[in-house]
N, C-alpha and C positions, 0 to 999 in steps of 0.2 A: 872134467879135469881130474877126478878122484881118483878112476881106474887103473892108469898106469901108476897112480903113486901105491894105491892102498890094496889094488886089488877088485874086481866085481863086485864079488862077495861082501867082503867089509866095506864097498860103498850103501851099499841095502840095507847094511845093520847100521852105518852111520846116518843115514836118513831116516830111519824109522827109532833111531834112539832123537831127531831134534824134533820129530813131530813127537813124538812121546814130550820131550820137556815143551814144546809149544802147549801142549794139552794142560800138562799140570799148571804152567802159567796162566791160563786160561782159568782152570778152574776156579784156582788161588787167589787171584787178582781182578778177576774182570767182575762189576758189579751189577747186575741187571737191576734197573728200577721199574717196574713195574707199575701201567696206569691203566687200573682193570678196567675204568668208565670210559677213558678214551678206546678201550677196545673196544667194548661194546659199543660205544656212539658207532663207528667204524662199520663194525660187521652188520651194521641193521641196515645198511643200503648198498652194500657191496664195492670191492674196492674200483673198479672203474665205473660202477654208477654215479660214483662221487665226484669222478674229474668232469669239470665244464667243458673240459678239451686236454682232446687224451694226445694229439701231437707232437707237444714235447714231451710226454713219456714214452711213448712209442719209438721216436728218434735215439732216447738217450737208452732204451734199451737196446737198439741197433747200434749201437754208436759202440758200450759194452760187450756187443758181441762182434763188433767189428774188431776192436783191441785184441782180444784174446785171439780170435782169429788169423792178425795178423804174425803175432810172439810164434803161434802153434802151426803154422801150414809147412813152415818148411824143415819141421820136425823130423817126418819121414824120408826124408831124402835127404836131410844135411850129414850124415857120415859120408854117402856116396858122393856126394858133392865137395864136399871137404877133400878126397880122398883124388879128385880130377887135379887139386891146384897144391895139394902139399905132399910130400915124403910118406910112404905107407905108415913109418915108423910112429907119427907126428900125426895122424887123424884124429882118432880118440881124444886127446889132447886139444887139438885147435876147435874139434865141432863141440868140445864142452866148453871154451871160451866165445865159439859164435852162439851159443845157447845164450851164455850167462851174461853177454857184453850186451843186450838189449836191458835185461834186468838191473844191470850198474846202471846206464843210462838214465833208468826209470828213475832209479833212488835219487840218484843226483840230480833230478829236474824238478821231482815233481812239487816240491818246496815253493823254488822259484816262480815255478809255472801256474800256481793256487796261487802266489802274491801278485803274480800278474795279470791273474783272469778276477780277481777282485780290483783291480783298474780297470782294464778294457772289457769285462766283461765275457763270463764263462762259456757263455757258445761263443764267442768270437776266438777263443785262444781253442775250444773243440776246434772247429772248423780249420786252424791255423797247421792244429798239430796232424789232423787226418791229413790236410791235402800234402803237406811236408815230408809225412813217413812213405802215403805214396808216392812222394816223388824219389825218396831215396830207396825204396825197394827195387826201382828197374837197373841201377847201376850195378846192383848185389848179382842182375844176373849176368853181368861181365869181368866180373873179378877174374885176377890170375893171378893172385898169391892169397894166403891165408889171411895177412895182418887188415889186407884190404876187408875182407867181407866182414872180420869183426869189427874193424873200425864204424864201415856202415853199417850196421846191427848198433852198435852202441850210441851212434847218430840219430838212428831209428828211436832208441828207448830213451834218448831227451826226449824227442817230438814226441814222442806216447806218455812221458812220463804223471804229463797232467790231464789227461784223461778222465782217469778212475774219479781223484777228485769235483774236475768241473761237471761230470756225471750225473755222480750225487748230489753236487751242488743245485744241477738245475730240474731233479725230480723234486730237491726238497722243497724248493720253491712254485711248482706248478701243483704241488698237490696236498689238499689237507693235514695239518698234522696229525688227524685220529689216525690215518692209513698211510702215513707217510714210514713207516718201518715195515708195512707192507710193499709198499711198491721198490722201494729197496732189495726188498729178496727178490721181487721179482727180475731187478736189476744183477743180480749175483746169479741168478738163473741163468738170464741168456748171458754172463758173463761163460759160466761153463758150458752152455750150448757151444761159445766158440770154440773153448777149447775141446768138444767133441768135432763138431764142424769142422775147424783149423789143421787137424793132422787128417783126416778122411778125404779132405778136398785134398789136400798138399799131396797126399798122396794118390790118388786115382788121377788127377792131372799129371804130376811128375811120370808114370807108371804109361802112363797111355800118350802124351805130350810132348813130354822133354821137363827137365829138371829146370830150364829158363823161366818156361812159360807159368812156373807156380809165381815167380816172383812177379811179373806181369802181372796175373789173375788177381793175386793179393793187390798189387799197386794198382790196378782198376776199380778192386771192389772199395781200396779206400780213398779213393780221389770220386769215387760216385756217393761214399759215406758224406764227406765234405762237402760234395755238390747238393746232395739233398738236407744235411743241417744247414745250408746258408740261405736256400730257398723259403725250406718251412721259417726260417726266421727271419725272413723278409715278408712273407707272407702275414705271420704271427704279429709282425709292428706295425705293418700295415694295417692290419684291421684295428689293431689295440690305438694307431690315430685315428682311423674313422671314428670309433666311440667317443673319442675324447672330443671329438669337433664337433659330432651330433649332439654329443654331451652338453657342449659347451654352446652350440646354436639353439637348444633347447631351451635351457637358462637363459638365455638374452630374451626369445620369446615369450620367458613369464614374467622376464620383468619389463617396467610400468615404465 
């Protein structure tokens, strides 16, 4: 949205003077506590030697790079797509509010949607908001006006908005605290995998495809995100009552 107001140019220099102040806040403010013994406990067995069961981490860094992937695919092609349903004058303009209308969305959800997945429970609101965002990516690829595709974009970034949180939430409870700021980055990794992934796919499908079919692709790959968090975690309780019953048929056994 900067460009027609300010210019290219002075968009570049205004974004590289907010990560400059993002930086200095960083440095100024943010305080590292450091726990050298929990490091070391950590590193002496490796950080997935440590999990009992790497499932829900493996999911939740899928789940990470599904998010980003879905923000980033249709990167490459939304000027030209913007550019099918609005005034040439008005491109620029509208494809940097269908960029930024998932990002409001985020902001304004993601509050609610961490108070809510501490009730129902953080894979259960994952699962809600994957199978949700892909249902509202197929409509995105029938729009014929502008206000429509930001509108679903920023529909979109309710449903993603709790994500990142319940994420984190359910590494940090599947895995030891020595290694749990380990498996975090590794969580921030495939977050940027997506957004490597997210514009390369968006683009070689749009490019070879149709400009439709990214939105498809994305709304498959997260209605299958969905479909495979609700399994492993029907599978995951599943077992977690078996234990508790053998558990518990075990005990009645010893006792007299």
């Amino acid at each position: 949205s900067l460009p027609p107001l300010i210019g290219i140019r002075s968009t570049f220099l205004a974004a590289g003077a907010l990560i400059f102040i993002t930086f200095l806040a960083t440095v100024l403010f943010v305080k590292n506590e450091r726990q050298p013994g929990a490091s070391k406990k950590g590193s002496k067995r490796g950080s997935w030697a440590a999990l009992a069961d790497k499932r829900p981490t493996v999911a939740m860094l899928f789940t990470g790079m599904l998010l980003m992937l879905a923000n980033m695919s249709i990167e490459p092609i939304i000027t030209v797509y913007v550019a099918q349903i609005v005034d040439l004058h008005q491109v620029t303009f509208v494809a940097g509010l269908v960029m930024s209308a998932a990002a409001l969305g985020s902001i304004l959800s993601a509050s609610y949607l961490g108070k809510l997945a501490d009730r129902l429970g953080h894979w259960n609101v994952i699962i809600g908001c994957l199978a949700v965002a892909g249902i509202l990516l197929i409509p995105q690829a029938f729009v014929t006006q502008g206000w429509q595709l930001i509108l679903l974009r920023f529909l979109m970034g309710l449903a993603l908005g709790g994500l990142l949180p319940c994420v984190a939430s359910v590494i940090r409870h599947n895995v030891p605290a020595a290694i749990a700021g380990n498996m975090l980055g590794y969580s921030t990794s495939a977050q940027y995998t997506g957004q490597v992934v997210g514009p390369l796919a968006g683009g070689f499908v749009g490019g070879h495809f149709g400009m439709r079919e990214v939105f498809f692709g994305t709304s498959a790959l997260m209605i299958a995100g969905a479909v495979y968090n609700w399994i492993l975690r029907a599978s995951i309780l599943d077992k977690a009552a078996d234990s508790t019953l053998s558990g518990a048929a075990e005990q009645a056994r010893k006792e007299p």
